[in-house]
C-alpha positions in Angstrom: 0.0 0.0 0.0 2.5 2.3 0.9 4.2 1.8 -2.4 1.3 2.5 -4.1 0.7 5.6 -2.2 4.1 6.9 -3.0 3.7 5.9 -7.0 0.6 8.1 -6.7 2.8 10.8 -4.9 5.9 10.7 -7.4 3.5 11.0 -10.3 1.6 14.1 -9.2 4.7 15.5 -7.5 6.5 15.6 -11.1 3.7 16.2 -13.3 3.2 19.7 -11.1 7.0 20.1 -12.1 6.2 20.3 -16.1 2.7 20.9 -16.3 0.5 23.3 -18.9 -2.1 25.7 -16.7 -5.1 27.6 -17.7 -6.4 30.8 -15.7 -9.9 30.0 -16.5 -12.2 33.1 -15.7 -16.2 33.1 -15.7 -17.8 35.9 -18.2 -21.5 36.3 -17.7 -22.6 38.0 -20.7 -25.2 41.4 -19.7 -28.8 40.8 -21.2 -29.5 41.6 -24.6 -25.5 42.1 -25.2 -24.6 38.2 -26.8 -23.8 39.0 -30.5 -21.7 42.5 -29.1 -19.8 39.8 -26.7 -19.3 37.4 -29.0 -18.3 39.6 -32.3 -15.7 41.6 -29.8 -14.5 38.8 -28.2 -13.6 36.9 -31.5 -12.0 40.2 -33.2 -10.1 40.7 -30.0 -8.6 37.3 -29.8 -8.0 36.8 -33.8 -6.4 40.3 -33.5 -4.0 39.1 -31.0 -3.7 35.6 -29.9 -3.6 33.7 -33.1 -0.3 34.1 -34.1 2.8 31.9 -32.5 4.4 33.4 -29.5 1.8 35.7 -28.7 -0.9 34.6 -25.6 -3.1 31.7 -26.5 -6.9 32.1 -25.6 -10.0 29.5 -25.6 -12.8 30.3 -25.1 -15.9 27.5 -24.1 -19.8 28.6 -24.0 -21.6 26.7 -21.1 -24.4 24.8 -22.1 -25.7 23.1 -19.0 -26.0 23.9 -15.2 -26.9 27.7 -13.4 -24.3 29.3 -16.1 -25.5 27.9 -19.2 -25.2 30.3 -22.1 -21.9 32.1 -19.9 -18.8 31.4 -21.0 -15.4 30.5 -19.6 -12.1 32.3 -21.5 -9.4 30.1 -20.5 -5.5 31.6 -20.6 -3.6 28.6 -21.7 0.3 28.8 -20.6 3.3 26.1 -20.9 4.2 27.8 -17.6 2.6 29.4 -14.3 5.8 32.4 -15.4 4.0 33.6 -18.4 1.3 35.1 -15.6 4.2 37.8 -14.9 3.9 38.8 -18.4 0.9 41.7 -18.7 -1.1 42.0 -22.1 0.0 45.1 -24.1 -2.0 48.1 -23.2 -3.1 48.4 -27.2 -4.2 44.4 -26.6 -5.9 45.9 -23.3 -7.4 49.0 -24.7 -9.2 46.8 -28.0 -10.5 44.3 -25.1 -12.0 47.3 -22.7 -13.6 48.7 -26.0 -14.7 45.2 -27.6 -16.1 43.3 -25.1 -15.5 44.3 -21.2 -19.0 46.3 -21.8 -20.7 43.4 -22.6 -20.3 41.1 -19.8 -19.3 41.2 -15.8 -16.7 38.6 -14.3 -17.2 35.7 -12.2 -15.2 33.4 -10.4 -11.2 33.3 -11.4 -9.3 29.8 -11.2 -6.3 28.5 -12.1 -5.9 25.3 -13.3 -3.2 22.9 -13.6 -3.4 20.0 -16.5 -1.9 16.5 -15.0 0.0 15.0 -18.7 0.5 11.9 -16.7 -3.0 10.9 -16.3 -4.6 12.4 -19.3 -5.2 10.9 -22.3 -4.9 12.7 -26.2 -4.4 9.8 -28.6 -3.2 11.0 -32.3 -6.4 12.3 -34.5 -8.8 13.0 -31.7 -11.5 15.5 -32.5 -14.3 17.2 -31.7 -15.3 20.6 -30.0 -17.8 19.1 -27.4 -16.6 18.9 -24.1 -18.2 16.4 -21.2 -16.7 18.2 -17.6 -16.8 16.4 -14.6 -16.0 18.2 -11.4 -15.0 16.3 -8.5 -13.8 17.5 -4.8 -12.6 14.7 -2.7 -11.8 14.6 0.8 -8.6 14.9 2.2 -8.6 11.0 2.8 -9.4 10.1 -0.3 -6.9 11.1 -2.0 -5.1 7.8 -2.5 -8.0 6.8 -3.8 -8.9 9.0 -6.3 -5.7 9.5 -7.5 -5.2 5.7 -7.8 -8.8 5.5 -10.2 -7.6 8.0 -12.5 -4.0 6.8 -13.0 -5.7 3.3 -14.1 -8.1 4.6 -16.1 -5.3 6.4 -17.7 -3.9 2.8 -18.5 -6.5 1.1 -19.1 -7.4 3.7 -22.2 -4.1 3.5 -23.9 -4.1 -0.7 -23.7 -7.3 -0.8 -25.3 -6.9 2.0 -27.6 -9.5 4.3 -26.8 -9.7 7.0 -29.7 -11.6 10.1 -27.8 -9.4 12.2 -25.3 -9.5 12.8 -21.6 -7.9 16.1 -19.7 -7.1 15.9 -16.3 -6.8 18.7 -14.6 -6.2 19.9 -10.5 -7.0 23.7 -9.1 -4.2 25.5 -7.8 -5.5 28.3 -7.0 -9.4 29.8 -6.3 -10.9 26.6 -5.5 -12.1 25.9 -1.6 -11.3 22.2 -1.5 -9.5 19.6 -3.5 -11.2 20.6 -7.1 -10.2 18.4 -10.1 -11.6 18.2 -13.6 -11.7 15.4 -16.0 -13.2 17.0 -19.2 -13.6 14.3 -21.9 -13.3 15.3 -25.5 -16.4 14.6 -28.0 -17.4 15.2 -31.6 -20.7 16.6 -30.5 -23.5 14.9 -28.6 -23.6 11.7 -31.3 -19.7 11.6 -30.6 -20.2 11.2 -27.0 -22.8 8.2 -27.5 -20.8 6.6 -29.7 -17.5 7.0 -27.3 -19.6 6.0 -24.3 -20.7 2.9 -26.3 -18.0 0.0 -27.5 -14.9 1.9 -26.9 -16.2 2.9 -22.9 -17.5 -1.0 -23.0 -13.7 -2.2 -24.2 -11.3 0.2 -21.1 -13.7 -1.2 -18.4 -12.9 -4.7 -19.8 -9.0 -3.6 -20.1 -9.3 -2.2 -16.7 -10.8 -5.7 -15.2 -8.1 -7.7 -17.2 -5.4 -5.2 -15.7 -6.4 -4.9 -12.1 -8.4 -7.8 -11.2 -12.3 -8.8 -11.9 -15.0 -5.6 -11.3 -12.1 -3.6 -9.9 -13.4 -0.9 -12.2 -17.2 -1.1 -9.8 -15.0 -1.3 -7.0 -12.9 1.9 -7.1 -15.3 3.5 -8.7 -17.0 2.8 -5.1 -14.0 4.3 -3.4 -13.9 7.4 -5.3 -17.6 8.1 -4.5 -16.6 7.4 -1.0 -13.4 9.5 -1.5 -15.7 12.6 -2.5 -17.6 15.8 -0.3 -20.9 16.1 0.1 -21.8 17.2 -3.6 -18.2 16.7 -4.7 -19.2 15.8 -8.2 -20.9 18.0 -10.8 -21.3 17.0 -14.6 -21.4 20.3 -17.2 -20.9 20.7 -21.2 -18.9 22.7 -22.9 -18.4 23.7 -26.5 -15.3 25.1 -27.7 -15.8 28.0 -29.7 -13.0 28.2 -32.5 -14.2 32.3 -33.7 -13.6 33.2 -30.5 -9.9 31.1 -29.8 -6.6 31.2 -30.5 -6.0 28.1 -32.7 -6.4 24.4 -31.4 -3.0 22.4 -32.7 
């Protein structure tokens, strides 16, 4: 157990040593002001985050849950550094004109993408996102860290074509906040990944682990969670209004 525990430790420890982060902040678009936001928004980020070396934004639309129709604009960095590095005030000034008008700012998070446990197989697609939120007790940890990291391997053995982000809060969050945001080719795309290919890792995970491990952490990491630690929302990826997706 305790080796297990320190696998878990090592793999987290130096995944936080060379990992990507997003500063994901909440825009609630004003009533009445949705076309303004999103025409400004898109000028503003084509303008100045589309070409290489410059700031790279993405920008999701909610489409389920109390924000639906809001929209998260996520700063995506290879480092935590490049948050020392202030916009220009021209790329400032076009944003205050374009589209800080049209909306008022929510919560502000930064985010912290685990490479070790997530899972981007060559030619994946699709702008749909499926965004589980978990927050899990300080004694679950072992547990839910142990899940995803075989789930992780259990994907790659049995080739499974769609990809899976993990990613942990470092800062903003109240709790021990992770995401696992599952890549889809719209609503059909996520049936057909939740069909044969979901059907073929839980068998890959039983081979691997031992037979209906998958029921039984999945158990432990409902045990592992708070008291509404898990919250399911979708996303769609706007490309008009994002740097470009590589």
């Amino acid at each position: 157990m305790k080796k297990i525990f320190l696998l878990l430790f090592t793999t987290l420890f130096l995944t936080s040593l060379n990992a990507q982060f997003g500063q994901a902040r909440l825009l609630e678009v004003k009533e009445g002001q949705m076309s303004k936001f999103m025409d400004g928004v898109a000028k503003k980020t084509q303008k100045y985050n589309n070409s290489e070396g410059s700031p790279q934004f993405y920008t999701f639309q909610i489409l389920t849950g109390p924000n639906a129709t809001d929209f998260v604009r996520v700063r995506w960095m290879e480092s935590i550094d490049e948050l020392d590095s202030d916009p220009s005030q021209e790329e400032l000034a076009y944003w205050n004109k374009y589209a800080r008008p049209y909306y008022t700012e929510g919560a502000n998070r930064i985010w912290a993408r685990n490479a070790n446990l997530s899972h981007v197989p060559e030619g994946q697609s699709g702008n749909l996102r499926r965004v589980i939120y978990y927050n899990y007790k300080d004694s679950g940890e072992q547990d839910f860290w142990r899940f995803r990291q075989r789930v992780k391997k259990a994907m790659v053995e049995s080739g499974y074509g769609s990809a899976m982000n993990v990613l942990y809060c470092g800062s903003g969050c109240n709790g021990n906040w992770v995401q696992v945001r599952f890549h889809h080719d719209g609503y059909a795309g996520q049936t057909a990944d939740y069909g044969e290919p979901y059907k073929a890792m839980v068998e890959k995970y039983n081979e691997l682990y031992g037979n209906e491990a998958y029921d039984q952490d999945s158990d432990s990491v409902d045990a592992s969670l708070m008291p509404d630690g898990r919250r399911i929302r979708h996303l769609m990826l706007m490309p008009e209004m994002s740097s470009s997706w590589d």
